[in-house]
N, C-alpha and C positions, 0 to 999 in steps of 0.2 A: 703445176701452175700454168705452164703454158698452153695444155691440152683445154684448162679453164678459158682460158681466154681466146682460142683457136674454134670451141667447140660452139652449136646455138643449142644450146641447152634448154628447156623449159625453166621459167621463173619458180614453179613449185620444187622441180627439182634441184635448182640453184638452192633455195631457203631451206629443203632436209638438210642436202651436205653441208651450210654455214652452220646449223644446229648442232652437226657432230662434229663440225672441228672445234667450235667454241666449247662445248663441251669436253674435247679430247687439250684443247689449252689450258683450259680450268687445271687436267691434271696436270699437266705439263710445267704449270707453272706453282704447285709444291714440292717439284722436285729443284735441287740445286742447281744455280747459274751453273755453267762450265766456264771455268777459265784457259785465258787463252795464256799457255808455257811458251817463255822462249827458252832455249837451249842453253847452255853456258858458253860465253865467251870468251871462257878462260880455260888454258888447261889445268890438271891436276897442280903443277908449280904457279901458280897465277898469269903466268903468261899469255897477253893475248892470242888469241884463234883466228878471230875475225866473226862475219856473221856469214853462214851459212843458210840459205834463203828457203832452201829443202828441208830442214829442220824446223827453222825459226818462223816459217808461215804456217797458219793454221789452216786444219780440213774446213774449216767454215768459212773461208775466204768469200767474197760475194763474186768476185770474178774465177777463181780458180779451185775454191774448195768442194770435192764431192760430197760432203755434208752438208752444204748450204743448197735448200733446195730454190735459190734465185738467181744461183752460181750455174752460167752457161757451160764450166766446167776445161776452162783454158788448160790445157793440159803443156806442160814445158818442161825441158830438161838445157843442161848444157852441152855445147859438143866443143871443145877446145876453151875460147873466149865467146863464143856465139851463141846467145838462147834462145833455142828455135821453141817455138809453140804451134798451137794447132787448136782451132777453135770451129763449133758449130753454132751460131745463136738461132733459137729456135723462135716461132715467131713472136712471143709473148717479148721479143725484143725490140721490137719493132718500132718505125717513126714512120716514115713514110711506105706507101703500101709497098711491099715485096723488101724494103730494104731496110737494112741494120739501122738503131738510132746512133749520130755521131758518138754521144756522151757514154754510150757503149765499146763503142771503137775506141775512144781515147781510155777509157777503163783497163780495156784490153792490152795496150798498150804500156800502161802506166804496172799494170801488176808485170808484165813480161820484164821491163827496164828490174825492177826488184830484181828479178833473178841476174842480167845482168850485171848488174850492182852488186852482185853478191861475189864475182869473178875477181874484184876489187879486194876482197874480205875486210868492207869497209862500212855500215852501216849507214845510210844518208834518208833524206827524204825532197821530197820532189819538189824543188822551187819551182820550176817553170815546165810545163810539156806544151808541145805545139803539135799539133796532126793537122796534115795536108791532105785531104782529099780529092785523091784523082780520078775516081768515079765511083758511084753507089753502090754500097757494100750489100751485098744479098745475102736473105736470110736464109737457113736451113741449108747452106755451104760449107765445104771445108774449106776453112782458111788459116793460112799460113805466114807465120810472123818468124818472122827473123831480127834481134837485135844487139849489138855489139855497144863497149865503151868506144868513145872518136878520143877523147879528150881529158887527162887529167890534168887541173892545175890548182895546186893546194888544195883546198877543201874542198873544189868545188869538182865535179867530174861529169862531163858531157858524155850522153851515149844518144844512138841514132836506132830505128827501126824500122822495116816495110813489113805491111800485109799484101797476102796476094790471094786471090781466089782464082785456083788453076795458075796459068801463066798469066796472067794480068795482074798488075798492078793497082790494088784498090786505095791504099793510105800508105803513106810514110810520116814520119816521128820524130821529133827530136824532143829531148828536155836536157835540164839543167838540175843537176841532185846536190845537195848540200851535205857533206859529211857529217853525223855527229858522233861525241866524243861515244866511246867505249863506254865509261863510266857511266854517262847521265842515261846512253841507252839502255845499260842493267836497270840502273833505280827508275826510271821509266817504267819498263817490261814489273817491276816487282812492285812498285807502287799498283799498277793497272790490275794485279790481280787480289791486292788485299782486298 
């Protein structure tokens, strides 16, 4: 997709390849949906687990899944409390010439917090994220996200994040995650797949 978009293609050539993917969708779509599984949150005694963000997020993520072919491909692990990521956007991400679109970077950001969130073993979803921009995120970069919880108080838990391309500082992050109950998250997750 992004090579489509990067490349000047001839108009005749553009209309074969829309022919053979409509075509190649045609099939595509008599085969069955995929659902998306989440994990069990309970052990074998019913005892809560927690949620585990490595398990319980899908290859087809739009930000991080390699199945998804519009997924940049955020690639993240934990080291301690800190979920560090590593991200290239390629230009089909693009807003202004040469540089990342914002709504990308907070994307970015927003899937990395998940895995933080997961450090918690506590399921939430994202009231509020704020990204500050400290200067223009370049595309076809490695960059580099680092982000931690700051803050827990009842439900609600505060975590923080930077990007940097090289030693510079491109965005920092914060949001606001709201816990939900264990429960409603299973029948959630089991509803979404009937």
């Amino acid at each position: 997709m992004a090579e489509v978009i990067a490349r000047d293609v001839p108009d005749r050539e553009l209309v074969e390849a829309l022919a053979a993917v409509e075509s190649f969708t045609g099939t595509l779509l008599e085969s069955p949906r995929r659902s998306r599984s989440v994990g069990p949150l309970r052990n074998e005694e019913g005892k809560i687990t927690g949620f585990d963000y490595g398990r319980d997020m899908p290859d087809f993520s739009p930000v991080s899944g390699p199945a998804n072919p519009v997924s940049p491909c955020l690639r993240m692990h934990l080291e301690r409390d800190v979920a560090i990521g590593s991200v290239r956007f390629p230009v089909s991400f693009e807003g202004s010439p040469g540089m990342v679109h914002g709504g990308h970077v907070a994307a970015a950001f927003d899937e990395l917090f998940g895995l933080t969130l997961s450090s918690t073993e506590k399921p939430g979803m994202t009231g509020t994220l704020s990204v500050r921009f400290e200067r223009p995120c370049p595309v076809d970069t490695e960059l580099r996200l680092e982000g931690r919880v700051r803050k827990i108080s009842g439900r609600k838990i505060v975590t923080e994040a930077t990007m940097r391309a090289g030693d510079e500082l491109v965005a920092e992050a914060e949001a606001l995650f709201v816990t939900v109950d264990l429960e409603r998250y299973e029948e959630f997750a089991r509803t979404r797949d009937e």
